[in-house]
C-alpha positions in Angstrom: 14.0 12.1 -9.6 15.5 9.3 -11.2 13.5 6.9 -13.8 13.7 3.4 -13.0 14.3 1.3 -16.2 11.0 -0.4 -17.0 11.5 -4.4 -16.5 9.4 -7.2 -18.1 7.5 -9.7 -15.3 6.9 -13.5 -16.6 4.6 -15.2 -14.4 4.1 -19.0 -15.0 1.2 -20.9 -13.4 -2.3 -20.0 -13.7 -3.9 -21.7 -10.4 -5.1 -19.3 -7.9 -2.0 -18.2 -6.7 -0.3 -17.7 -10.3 -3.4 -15.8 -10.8 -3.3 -13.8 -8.0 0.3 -12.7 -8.3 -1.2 -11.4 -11.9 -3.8 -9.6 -10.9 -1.7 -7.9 -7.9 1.0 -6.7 -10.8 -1.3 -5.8 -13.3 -1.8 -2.9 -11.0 1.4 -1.2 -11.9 3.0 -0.3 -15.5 5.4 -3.3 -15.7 5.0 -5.5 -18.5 3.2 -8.9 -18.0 3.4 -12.2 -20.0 1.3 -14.7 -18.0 2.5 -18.4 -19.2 -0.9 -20.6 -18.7 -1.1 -24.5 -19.3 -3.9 -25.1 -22.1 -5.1 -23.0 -24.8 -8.1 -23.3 -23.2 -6.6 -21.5 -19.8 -5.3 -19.0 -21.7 -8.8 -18.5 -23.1 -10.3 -18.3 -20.1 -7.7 -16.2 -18.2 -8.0 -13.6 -20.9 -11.8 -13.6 -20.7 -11.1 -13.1 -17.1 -9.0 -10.3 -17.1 -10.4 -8.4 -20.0 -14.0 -8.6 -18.1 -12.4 -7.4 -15.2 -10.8 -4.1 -16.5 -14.0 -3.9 -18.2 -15.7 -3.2 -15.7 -13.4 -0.9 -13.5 -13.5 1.1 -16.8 -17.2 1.5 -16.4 -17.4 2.0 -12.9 -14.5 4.4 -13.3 -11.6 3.1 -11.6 -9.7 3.4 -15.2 -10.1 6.4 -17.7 -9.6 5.0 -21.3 -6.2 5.8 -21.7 -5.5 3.4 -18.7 -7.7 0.6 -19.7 -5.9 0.9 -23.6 -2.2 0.6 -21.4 -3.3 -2.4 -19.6 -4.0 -4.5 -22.4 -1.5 -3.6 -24.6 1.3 -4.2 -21.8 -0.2 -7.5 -21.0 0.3 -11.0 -22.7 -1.4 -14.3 -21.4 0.1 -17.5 -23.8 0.4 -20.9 -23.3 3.6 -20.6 -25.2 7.4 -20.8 -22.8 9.1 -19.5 -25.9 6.7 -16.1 -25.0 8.4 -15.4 -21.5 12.2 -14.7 -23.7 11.7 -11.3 -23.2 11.3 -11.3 -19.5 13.5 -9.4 -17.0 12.1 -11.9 -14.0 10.2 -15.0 -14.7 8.4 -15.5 -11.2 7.1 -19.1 -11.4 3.7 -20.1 -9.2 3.0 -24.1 -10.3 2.3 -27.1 -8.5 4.0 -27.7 -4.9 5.7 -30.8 -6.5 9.8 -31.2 -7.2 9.9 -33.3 -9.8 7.4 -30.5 -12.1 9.6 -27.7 -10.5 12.6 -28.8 -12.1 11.4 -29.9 -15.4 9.6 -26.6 -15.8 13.0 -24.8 -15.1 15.1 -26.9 -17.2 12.6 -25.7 -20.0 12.8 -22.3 -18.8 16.0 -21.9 -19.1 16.3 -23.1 -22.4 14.0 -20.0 -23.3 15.0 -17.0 -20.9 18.0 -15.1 -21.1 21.2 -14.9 -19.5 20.3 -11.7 -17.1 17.1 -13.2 -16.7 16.3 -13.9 -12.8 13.9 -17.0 -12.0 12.4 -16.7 -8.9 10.4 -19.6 -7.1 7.0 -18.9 -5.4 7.8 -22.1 -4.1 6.0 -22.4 0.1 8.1 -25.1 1.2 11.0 -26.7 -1.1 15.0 -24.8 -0.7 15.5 -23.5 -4.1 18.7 -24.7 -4.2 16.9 -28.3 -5.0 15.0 -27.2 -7.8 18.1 -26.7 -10.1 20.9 -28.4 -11.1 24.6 -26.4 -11.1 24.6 -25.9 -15.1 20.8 -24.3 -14.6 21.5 -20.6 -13.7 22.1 -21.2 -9.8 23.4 -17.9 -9.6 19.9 -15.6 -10.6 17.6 -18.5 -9.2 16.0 -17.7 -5.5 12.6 -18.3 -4.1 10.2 -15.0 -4.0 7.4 -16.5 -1.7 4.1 -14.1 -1.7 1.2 -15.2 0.7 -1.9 -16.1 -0.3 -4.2 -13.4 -1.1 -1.4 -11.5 -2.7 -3.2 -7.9 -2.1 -4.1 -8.7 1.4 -1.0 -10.1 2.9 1.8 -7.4 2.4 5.1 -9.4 3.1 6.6 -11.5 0.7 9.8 -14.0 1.7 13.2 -13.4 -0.4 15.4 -16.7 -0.1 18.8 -17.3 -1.2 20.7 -20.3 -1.8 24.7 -20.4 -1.8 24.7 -19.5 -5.0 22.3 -16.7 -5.6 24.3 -13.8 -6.7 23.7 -10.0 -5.4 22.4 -9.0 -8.5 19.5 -10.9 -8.6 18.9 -10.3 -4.9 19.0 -6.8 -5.9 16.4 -6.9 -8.3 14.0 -9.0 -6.7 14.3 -6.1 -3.5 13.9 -3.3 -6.4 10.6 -5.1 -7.3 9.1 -5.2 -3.3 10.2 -1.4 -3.4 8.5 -0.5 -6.6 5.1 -2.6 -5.2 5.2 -1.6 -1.8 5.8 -5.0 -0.2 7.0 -5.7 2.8 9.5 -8.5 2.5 12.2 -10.6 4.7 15.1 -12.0 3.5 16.8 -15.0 4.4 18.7 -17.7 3.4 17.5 -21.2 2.8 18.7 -22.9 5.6 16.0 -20.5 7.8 13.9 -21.0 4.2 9.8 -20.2 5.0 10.2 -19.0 8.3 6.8 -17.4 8.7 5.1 -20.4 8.0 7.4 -22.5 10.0 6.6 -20.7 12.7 2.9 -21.6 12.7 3.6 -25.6 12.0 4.5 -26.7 16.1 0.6 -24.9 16.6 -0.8 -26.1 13.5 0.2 -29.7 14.0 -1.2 -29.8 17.8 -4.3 -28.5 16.9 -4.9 -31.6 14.9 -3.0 -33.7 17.7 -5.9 -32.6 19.8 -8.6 -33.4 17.3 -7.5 -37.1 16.8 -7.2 -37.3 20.4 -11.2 -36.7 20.7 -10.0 -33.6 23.7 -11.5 -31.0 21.4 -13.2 -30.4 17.5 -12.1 -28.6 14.8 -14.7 -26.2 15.4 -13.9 -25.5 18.8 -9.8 -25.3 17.4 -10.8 -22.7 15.5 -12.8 -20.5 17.6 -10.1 -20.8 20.1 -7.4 -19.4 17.9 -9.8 -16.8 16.3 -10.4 -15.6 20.1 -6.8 -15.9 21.2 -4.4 -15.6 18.3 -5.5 -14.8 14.5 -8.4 -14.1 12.9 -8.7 -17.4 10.9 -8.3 -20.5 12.4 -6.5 -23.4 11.5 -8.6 -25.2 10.0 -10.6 -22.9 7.9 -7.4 -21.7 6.4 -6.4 -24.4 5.3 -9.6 -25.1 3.9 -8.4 -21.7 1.7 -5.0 -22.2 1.0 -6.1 -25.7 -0.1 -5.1 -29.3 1.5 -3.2 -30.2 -1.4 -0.8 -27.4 -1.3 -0.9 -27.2 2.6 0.3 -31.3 2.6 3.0 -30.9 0.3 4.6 -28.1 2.5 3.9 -29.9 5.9 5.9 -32.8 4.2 8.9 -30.7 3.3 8.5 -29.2 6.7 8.8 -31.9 8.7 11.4 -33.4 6.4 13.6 -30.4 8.2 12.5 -30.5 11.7 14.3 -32.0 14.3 11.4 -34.6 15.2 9.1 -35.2 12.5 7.2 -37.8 14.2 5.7 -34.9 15.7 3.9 -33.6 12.6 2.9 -37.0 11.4 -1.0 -37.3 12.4 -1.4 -33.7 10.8 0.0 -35.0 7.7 -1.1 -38.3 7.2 -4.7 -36.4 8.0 -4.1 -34.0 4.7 -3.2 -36.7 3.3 -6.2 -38.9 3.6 -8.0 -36.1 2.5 -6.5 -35.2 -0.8 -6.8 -38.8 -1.6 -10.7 -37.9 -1.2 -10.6 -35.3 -3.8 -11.5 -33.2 -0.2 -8.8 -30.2 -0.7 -10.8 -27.3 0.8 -13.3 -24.4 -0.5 -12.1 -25.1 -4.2 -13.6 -28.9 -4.4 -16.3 -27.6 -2.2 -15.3 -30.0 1.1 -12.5 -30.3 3.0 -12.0 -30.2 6.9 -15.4 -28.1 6.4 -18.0 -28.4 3.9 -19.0 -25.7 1.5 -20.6 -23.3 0.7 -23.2 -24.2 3.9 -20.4 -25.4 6.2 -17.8 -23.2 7.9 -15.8 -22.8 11.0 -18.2 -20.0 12.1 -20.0 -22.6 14.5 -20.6 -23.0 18.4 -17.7 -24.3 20.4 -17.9 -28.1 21.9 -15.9 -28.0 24.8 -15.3 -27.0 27.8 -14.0 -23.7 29.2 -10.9 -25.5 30.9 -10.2 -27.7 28.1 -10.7 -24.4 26.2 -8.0 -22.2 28.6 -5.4 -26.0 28.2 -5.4 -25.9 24.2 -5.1 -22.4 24.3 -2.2 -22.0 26.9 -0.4 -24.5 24.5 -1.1 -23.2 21.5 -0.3 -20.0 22.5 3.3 -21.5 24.1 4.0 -23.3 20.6 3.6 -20.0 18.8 5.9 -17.8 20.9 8.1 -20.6 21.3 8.4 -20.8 17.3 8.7 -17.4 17.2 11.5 -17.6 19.4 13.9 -19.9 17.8 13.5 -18.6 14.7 14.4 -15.3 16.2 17.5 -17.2 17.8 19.1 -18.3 14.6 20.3 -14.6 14.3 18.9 -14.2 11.0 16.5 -11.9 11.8 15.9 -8.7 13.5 13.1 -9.1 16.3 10.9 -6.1 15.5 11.0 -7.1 11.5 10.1 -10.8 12.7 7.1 -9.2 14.6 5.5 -7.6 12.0 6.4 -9.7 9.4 4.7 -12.2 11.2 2.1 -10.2 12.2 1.4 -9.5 8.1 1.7 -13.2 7.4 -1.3 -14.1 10.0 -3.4 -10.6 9.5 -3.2 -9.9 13.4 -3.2 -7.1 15.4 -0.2 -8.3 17.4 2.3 -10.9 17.4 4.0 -13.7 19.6 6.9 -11.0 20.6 4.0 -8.7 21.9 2.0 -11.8 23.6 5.7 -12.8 25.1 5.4 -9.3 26.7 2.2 -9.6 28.1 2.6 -13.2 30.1 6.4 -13.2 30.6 8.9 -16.0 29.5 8.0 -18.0 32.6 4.2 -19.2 32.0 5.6 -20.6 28.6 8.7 -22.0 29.9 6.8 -24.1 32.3 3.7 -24.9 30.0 6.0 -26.4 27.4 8.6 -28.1 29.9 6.1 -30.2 31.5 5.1 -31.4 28.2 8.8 -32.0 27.2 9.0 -33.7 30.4 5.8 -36.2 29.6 6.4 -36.9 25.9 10.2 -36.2 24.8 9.2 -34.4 21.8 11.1 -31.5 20.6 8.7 -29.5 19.7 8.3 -29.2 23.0 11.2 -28.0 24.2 11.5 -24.1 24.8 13.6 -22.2 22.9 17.0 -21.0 24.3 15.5 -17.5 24.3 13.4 -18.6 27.2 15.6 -21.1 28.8 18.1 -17.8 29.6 15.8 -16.6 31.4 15.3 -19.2 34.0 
């Protein structure tokens, strides 16, 4: 068996998800340098991470030799100058273009020429986070999900100018994980959570039209679809990360007036301070509010939203599948990954038939003219 050459991982961000994608690596032998803001986050993150290994030392999850290899291969800085030695610099910060780019331009004044810079970047093409004299050519977004260690598929996007040696070695580091991961190029950028938007934005559709609550939302897509509903994961991902993507989102869809109430709703909220289970409130209060409470309405409005959700999914599902990017049984389950469910829209597409969903989403075409609306092509053939 052939040794793989060992490569250096640079990890810049240290908010939950820059933390997470830590922690998940940390796991394996690669070298870490973890780029934090503050001296004072680098302080803390270390005191984090040392306590952590601390303890699986005690408890036994690490014999000594282990617990020595882990600290010594790990670096947490507040220093860019510190990620120069890095194979792949994979860069988790604020949602937000304009801080992208200036944190890249920086980077790249630091990295290497073989360096690859991926984006964990949810909603923004990569190709607009870099000018043409910035590396284009090993730049390309490695989205994970959110928890890294529970959601095993990560998103590989290209622009026009990644090259296939980068590609190559952002694939070689899935395989040496274990992730799951889809390719794609940034024109069908974010798929997976593309796919969820049409549902996501008319489940708030419905709550500002006083037909059902959030609670009642929720239960529904618990029972129906996913194990989380809508609401409450967005509570966890947080409202100022999920805004920023439902902006760039809608920005490519074909009618974003449709998306407009969810995000002028996430919007209102940030400018609260409301942005989920890290400030403590934000569609739900917490720790003593949740999404875990009784249904408010009725069992036909309760069969109505979910027929449409349910539609809206499979329909998304659908044209993405259409593009041709994708192969329908890696779609499934990467899909399936993405929303921790037992089964996905291909599988619920199987159970009802094209025809129920044709007809549920054509009459509402019919009434309002939206697009998102509008079946797929997929399910139009079969007419």
């Amino acid at each position: 068996m052939v040794q793989k050459a060992p490569i250096t991982i640079g990890i810049a961000g240290s908010g939950r998800m820059g933390e997470d994608i830590f922690n998940f690596l940390a796991d394996f032998d690669f070298p870490l340098i973890w780029l934090c803001v503050s001296d004072m986050e680098r302080d803390d993150r270390q005191r984090s991470f040392r306590k952590k290994i601390d303890r699986r030392l005690s408890a036994g999850a690490l014999d000594g030799p282990a617990h020595t290899r882990m600290i010594r291969k790990t670096k947490i800085t507040c220093e860019i100058r510190e990620l120069a030695p890095a194979d792949i610099v994979i860069e988790a910060i604020p949602e937000d273009r304009g801080i992208k780019r200036a944190f890249f331009k920086e980077l790249l004044k630091t990295t290497g020429a073989g360096t690859v810079i991926a984006t964990n970047t949810s909603s923004i093409r990569p190709s607009l986070l870099v000018e043409p004299d910035m590396g284009r050519e090993r730049f390309a977004g490695l989205h994970f999900f959110y928890p890294v260690k529970l959601k095993n598929i990560v998103e590989i996007t290209r622009s026009d100018h990644t090259d296939d040696r980068s590609m190559d070695i952002l694939r070689d580091l899935m395989l040496r994980t274990g992730r799951l991961f889809l390719e794609m190029h940034e024109s069908n950028g974010f798929v997976l959570n593309r796919i969820f938007l049409d549902l996501q934005a008319q489940a708030w559709r419905y709550c500002e039209q006083g037909l059902a609550d959030m609670r009642c939302i929720d239960s529904i897509v618990r029972e129906e679809l996913f194990p989380s509903g809508v609401f409450e994961m967005f509570d966890a991902i947080g409202l100022d990360v999920v805004c920023a993507s439902v902006k760039n989102y809608a920005a490519y869809a074909g009618d974003p007036s449709f998306y407009g109430p969810l995000a002028g709703e996430l919007a209102r909220l940030v400018s609260l301070g409301k942005l989920g289970r890290k400030s403590g409130q934000g569609f739900y209060r917490y720790p003593d509010d949740s999404g875990g409470g009784p249904s408010s309405c009725g069992e036909d409005t309760r069969l109505e939203i979910s027929s449409v959700l349910r539609s809206l999914y499979i329909n998304s599902a659908c044209r993405a599948l259409e593009t041709g990017a994708f192969a329908r049984d890696m779609l499934e389950r990467a899909i399936r990954e993405c929303a921790a469910a037992d089964r996905g829209p291909f599988a619920m597409l199987e159970e009802t038939g094209p025809v129920p969903v044709r007809e549920k989403l054509s009459g509402l075409y019919a009434r309002t003219g939206l697009s998102a609306y509008r079946p797929s092509g997929l399910l139009r053939g079969s007419e």
